[in-house]
N, C-alpha and C positions, 0 to 999 in steps of 0.2 A: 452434555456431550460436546465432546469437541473437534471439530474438523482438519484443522491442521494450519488452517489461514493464518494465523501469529507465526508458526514456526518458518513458514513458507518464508513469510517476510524478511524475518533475522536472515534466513539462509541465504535469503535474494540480495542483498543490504550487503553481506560481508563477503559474497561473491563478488559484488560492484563494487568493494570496496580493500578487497585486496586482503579481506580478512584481518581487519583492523578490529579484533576483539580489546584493544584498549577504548577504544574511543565508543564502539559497541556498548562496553561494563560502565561508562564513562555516561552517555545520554540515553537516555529512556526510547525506546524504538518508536515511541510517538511523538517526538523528537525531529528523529531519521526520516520517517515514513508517513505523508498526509493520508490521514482518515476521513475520504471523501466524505461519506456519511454520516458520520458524527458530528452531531448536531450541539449545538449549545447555547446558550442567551446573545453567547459575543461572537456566534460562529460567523453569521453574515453569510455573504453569497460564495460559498468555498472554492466556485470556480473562478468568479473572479480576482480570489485571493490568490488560488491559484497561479492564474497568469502572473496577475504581477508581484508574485516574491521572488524574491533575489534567492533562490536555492540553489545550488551547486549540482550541477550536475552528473549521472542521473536523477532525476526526480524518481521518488518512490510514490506511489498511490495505493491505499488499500482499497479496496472494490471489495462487495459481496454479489454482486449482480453480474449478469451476461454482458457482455461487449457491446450490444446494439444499444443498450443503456449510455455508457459514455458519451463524451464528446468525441465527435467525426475526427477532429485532428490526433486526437489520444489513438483513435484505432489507427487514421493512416500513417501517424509518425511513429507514435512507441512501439516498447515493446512489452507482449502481455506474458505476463506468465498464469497459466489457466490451472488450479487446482481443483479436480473433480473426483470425489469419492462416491463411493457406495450409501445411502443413505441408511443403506444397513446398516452401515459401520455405525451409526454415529444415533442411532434411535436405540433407546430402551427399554 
């Protein structure tokens, strides 16, 4: 089942972006968008990678978790966009 969090993304991305579906069709949204969570052999410490990449701003972050989870400066500086469904939706 699926919740909505990828579509959420694209839509936040080309909002921020002026609706630049070239360049959208063009890189892969994991690309565009750091996937805090997602872990890998060569992930490392993702917040510290974080801070120091050279991204263009806005930064995008995917999150699966509640805000009090983040880092303090993410809640008092950005901005979240909160998507919350029905679990009914989304159970079988």
């Amino acid at each position: 089942p699926k919740a909505g969090t990828s579509w959420i993304q694209e839509v936040v991305w080309l909002v921020n972006h002026d609706a630049d579906i070239a360049t959208s069709n063009a890189m892969p949204s994991s690309q565009r968008t750091f996937y805090i969570e997602l872990r890998s052999s060569r992930a490392g410490d993702k917040l510290s990678k974080l801070d120091s990449a050279a991204v263009d701003s806005p930064r995008h972050i995917k999150w699966h978790h509640s805000s009090p989870l983040l880092p303090e400066q993410v809640v008092d500086e950005g901005k979240i966009v909160y998507l919350f469904r029905n679990p009914k939706d989304t159970v079988v």
